[in-house]
C-alpha positions, -999 to 999 in steps of 0.1 A, spaced: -178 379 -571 -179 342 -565 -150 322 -549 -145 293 -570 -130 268 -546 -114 241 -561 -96 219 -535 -115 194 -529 -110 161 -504 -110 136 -528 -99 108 -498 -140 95 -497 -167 99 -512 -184 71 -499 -220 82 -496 -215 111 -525 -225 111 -560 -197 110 -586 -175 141 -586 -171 158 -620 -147 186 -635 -160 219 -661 -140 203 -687 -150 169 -686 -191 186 -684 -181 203 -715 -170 174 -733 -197 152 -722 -226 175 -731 -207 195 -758 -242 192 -779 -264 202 -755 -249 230 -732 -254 254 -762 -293 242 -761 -299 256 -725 -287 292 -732 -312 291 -764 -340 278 -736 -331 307 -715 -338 332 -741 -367 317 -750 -385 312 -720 -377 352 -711 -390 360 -738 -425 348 -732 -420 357 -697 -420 391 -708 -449 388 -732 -469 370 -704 -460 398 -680 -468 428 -701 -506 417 -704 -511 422 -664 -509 460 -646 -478 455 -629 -497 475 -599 -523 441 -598 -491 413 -596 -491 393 -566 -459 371 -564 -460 372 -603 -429 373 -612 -405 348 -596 -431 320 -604 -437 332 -639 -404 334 -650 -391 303 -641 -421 283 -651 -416 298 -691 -377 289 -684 -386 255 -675 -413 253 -703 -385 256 -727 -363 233 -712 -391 210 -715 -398 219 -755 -358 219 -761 -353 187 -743 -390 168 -745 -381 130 -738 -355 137 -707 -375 159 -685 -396 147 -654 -413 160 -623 -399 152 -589 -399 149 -554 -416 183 -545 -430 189 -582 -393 199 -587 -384 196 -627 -360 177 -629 -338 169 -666 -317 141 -673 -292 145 -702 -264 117 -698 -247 112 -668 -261 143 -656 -290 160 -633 -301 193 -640 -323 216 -616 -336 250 -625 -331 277 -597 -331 316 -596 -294 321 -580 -278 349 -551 -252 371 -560 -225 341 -548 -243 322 -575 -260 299 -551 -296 285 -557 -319 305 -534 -335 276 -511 -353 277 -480 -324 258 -461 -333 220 -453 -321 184 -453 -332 179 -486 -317 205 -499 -284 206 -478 -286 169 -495 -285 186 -528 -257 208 -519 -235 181 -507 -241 158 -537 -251 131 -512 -259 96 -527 -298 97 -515 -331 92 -531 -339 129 -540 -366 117 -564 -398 94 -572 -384 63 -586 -346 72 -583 -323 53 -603 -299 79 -607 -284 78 -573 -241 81 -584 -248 110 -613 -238 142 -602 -261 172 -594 -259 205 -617 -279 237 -614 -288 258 -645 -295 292 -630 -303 327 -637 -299 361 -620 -324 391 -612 -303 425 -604 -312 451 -591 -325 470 -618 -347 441 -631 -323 425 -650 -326 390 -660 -291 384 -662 -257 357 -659 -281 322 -673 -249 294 -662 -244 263 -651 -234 259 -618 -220 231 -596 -219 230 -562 -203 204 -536 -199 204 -502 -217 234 -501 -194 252 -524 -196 263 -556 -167 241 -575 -171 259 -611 -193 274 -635 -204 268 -670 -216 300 -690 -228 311 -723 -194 322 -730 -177 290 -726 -201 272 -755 -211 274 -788 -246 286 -794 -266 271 -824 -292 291 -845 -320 265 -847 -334 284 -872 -304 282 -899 -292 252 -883 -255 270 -880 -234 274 -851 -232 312 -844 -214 326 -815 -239 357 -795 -249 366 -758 -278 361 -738 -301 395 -742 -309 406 -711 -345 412 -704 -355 441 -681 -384 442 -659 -382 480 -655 -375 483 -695 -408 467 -703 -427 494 -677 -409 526 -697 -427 506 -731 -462 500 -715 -461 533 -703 -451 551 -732 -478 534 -752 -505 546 -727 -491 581 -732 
């Protein structure tokens, strides 16, 4: 389980994006939280469709890239004129006040990077160009994230951010209001978790 640590040394900033609280996230994007958990399922969905079509037997580093590139496709379809590519060809989305970065997490709901300045910049929510024509320099850095377990699970979609190398709190499908977009209501439901090894019982059934 992650430790949540939330003293923080709020004596300077100077040189840091602007520091942010859960609640004041939740109020500021109270529309459009519920949107990225509807993205989520979505985009596994297809993963799995896209998936089920090779021999899992033929896949060379399939998965990882697959997966988040449907996630990211429906980020891009849910929120289509605040998206754009990066330093890096990282996607990067713009809602408010806000930066958002898609990234498979560790179990201490961490993204999983190849350590470097760049992204030791990220991790410190360090005022620095971290994109092409940045002009969002003082808005805080959030990850939306999703877990792989070790049964294949696609599990724990959340919002995570993370200063000073720490993660400072966590947004997750249980703290928002989902929205049917089909009806148009608001509903309250969970995430359905997608497994990898699932979808191998299915194709191999069918073959029987």
């Amino acid at each position: 389980m992650t430790n949540i640590v939330t003293k923080m040394d709020s004596t300077s900033r100077r040189g840091k994006r602007r520091q942010v609280s859960k609640d004041e996230c939740l109020h500021d994007l109270k529309k459009d939280l519920p949107k990225f958990f509807l993205a989520f399922n979505k985009g596994v969905k297809k993963y799995n469709l896209v998936s089920s079509m090779f021999n899992p037997e033929s896949k060379v580093r399939f998965d990882a890239s697959v997966l988040n590139t449907s996630i990211v496709e429906s980020l891009q379809v849910e929120f289509s004129d605040y998206w754009k590519w990066g330093k890096y060809k990282r996607f990067v989305l713009k809602l408010g006040d806000y930066i958002f970065l898609v990234k498979k997490l560790n179990n201490k709901n961490k993204p999983m990077n190849v350590k470097t300045k760049h992204v030791n910049t990220i991790s410190n929510q360090l005022n620095l160009s971290l994109f092409d024509s940045e002009v969002y320099q003082d808005d805080p850095i959030l990850f939306f994230g999703y877990k792989v377990d070790r049964m294949g699970e696609i599990i724990s979609p959340q919002i995570v951010y993370i200063d000073e190398s720490e993660v400072r709190w966590i947004v997750s499908e249980n703290d928002v209001t989902t929205i049917d977009t089909n009806s148009k209501s608001i509903i309250s439901k969970k995430v359905v978790n997608v497994s990898v090894k699932e979808e191998l019982r299915r194709k191999k059934a069918s073959n029987e």
